[in-house]
DRENPA-3360 file (N, C-alpha, C; in nm, 2 decimals, always signed):
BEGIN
1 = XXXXXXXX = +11.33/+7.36/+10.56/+11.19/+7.37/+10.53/+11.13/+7.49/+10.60 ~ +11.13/+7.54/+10.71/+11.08/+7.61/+10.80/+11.12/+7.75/+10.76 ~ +11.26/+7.75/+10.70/+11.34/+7.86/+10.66/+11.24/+7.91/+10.53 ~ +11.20/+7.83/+10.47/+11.09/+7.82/+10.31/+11.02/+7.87/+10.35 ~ +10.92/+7.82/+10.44/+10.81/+7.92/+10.49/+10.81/+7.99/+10.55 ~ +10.87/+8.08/+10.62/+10.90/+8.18/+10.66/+10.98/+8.29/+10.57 ~ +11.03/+8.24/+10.47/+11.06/+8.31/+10.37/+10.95/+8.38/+10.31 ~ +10.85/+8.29/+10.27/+10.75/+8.28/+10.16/+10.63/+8.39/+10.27;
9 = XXXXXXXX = +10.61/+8.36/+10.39/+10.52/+8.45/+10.47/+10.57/+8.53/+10.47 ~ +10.71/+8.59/+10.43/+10.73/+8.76/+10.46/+10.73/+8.82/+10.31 ~ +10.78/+8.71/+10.20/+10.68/+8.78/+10.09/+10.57/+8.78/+10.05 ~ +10.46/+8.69/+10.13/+10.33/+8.72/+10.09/+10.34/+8.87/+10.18 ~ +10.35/+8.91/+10.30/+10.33/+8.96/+10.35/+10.39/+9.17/+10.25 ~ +10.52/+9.13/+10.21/+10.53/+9.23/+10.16/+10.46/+9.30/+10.06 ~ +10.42/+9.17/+9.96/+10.32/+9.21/+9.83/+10.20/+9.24/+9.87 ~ +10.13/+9.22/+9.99/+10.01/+9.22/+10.02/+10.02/+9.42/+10.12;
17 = XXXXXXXX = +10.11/+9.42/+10.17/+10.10/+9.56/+10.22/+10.15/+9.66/+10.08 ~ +10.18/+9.62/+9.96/+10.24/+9.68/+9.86/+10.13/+9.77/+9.79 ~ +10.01/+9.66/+9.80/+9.87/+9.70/+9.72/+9.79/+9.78/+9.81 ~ +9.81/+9.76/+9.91/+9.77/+9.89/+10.02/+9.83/+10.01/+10.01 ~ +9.94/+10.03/+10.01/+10.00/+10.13/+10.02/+9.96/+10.23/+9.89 ~ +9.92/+10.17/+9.81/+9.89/+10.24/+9.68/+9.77/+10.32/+9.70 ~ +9.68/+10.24/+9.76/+9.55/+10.34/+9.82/+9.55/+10.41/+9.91 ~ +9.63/+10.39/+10.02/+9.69/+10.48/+10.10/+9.72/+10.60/+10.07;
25 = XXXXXXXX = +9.78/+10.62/+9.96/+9.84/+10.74/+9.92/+9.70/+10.82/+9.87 ~ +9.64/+10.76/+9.79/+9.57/+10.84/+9.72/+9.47/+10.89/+9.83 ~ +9.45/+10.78/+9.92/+9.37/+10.90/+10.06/+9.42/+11.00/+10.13 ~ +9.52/+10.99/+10.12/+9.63/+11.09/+10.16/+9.63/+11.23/+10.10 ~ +9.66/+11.15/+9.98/+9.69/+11.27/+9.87/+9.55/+11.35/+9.87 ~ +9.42/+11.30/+9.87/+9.27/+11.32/+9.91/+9.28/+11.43/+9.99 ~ +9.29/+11.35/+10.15/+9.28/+11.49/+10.23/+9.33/+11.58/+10.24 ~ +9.46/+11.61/+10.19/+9.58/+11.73/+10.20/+9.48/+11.77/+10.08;
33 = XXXXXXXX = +9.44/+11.78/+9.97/+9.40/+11.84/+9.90/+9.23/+11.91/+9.98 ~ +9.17/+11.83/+9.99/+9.03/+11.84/+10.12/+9.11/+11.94/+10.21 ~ +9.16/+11.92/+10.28/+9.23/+12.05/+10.35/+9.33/+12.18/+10.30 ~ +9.34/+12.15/+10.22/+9.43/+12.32/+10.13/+9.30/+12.36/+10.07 ~ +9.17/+12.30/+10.07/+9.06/+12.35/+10.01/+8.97/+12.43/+10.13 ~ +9.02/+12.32/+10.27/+8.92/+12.41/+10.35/+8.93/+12.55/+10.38 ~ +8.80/+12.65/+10.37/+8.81/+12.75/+10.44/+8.88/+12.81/+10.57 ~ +8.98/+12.88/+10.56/+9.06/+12.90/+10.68/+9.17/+12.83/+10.71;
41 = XXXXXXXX = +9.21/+12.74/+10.63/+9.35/+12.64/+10.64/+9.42/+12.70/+10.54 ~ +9.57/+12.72/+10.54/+9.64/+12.74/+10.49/+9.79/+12.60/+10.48 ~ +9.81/+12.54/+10.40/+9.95/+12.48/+10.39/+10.07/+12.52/+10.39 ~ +10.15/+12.53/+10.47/+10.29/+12.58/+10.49/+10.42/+12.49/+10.47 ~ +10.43/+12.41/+10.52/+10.55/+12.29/+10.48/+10.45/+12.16/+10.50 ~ +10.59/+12.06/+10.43/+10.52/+11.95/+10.38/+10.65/+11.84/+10.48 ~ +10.61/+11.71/+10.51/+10.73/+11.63/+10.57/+10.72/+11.53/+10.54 ~ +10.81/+11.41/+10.57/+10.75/+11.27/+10.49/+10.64/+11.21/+10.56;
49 = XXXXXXXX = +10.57/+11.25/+10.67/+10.46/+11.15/+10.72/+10.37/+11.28/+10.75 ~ +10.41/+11.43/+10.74/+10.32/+11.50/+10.80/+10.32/+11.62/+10.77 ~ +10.23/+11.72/+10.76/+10.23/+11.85/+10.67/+10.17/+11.94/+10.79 ~ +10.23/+12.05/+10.80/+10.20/+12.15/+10.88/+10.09/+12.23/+10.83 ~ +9.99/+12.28/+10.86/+9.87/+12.39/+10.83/+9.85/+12.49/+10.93 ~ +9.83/+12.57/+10.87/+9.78/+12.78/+10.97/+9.66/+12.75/+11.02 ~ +9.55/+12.81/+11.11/+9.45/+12.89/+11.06/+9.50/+12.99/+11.04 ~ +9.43/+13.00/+10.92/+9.43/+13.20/+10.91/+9.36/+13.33/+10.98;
57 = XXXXXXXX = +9.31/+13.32/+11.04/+9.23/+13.37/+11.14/+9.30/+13.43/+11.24 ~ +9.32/+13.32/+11.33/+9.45/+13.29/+11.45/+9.58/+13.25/+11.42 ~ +9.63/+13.19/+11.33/+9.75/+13.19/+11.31/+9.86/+13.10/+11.35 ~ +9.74/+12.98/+11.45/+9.78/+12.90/+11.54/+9.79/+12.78/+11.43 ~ +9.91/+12.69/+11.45/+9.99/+12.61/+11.38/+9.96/+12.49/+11.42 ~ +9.93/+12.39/+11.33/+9.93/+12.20/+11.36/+9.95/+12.17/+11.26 ~ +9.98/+12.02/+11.33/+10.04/+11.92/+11.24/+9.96/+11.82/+11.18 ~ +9.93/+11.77/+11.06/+9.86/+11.68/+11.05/+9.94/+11.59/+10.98;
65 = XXXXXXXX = +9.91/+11.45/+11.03/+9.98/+11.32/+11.03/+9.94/+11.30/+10.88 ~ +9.99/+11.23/+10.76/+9.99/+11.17/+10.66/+10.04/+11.04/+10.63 ~ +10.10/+10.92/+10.77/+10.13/+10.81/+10.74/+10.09/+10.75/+10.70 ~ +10.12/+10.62/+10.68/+10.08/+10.50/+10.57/+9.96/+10.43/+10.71 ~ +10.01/+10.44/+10.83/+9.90/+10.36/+10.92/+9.81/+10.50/+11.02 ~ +9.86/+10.61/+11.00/+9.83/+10.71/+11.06/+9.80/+10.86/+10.94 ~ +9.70/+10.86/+10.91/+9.67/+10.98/+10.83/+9.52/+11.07/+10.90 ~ +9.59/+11.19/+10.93/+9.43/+11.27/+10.93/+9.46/+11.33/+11.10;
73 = XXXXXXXX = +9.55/+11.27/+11.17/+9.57/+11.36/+11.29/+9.59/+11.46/+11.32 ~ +9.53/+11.60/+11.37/+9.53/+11.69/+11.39/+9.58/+11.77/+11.53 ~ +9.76/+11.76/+11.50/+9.78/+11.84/+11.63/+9.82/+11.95/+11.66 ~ +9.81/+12.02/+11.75/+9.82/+12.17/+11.80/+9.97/+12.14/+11.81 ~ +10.06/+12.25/+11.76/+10.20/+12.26/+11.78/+10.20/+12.38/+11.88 ~ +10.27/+12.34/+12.01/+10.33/+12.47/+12.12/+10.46/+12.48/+12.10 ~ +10.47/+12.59/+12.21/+10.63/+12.65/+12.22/+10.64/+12.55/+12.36 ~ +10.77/+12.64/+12.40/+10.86/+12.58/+12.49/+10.76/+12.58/+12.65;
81 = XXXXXXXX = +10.65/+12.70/+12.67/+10.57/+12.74/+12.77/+10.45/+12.66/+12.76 ~ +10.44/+12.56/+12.61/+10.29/+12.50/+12.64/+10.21/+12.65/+12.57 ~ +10.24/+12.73/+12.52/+10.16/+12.75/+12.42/+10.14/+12.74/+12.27 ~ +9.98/+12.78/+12.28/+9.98/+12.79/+12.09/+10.08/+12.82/+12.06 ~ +10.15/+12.76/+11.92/+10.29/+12.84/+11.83/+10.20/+12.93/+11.76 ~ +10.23/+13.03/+11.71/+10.16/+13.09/+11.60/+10.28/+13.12/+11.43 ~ +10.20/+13.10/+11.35/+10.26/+13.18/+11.22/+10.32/+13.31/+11.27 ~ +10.45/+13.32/+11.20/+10.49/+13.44/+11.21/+10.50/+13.49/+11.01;
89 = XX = +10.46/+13.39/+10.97/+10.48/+13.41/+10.82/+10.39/+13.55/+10.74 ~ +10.36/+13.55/+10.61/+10.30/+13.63/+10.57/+10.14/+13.54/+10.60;
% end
């Protein structure tokens, strides 16, 4: 019996994070688009939880988070000294 319900709680559990995940995305999918639109952001690579962006200005490089529980983080990527990384791209 206990085996049953515990069964049954991890598939409610999975179908109910299923229908989330659906909207997840499309907020996701949202802001990456909201940001390749902003002024001065450029998109460079893409990863499974997180996409890299320029300024164009400065040239200085972060990462922004795209996870299912973590979307929208904006971090400064350094080198080995603790500084800005910069684009070396076009």
């Amino acid at each position: 019996m206990k085996r049953a319900v515990i069964a049954l709680m991890i598939a409610a559990g999975l179908i109910a994070g299923c229908g989330k995940a659906g909207k997840k995305s499309e907020e996701i999918r949202s802001a990456m688009t909201e940001l390749d639109n902003a002024e001065g952001f450029q998109t460079i690579a893409y990863g499974l939880h997180y996409y890299i962006v320029v300024d164009e200005e400065t040239r200085v490089m972060y990462a922004v988070s795209n996870g299912m529980y973590n979307t929208g983080n904006l971090t400064l990527l350094v080198d080995a000294n603790g500084k800005p990384r910069l684009w070396e791209g076009e």
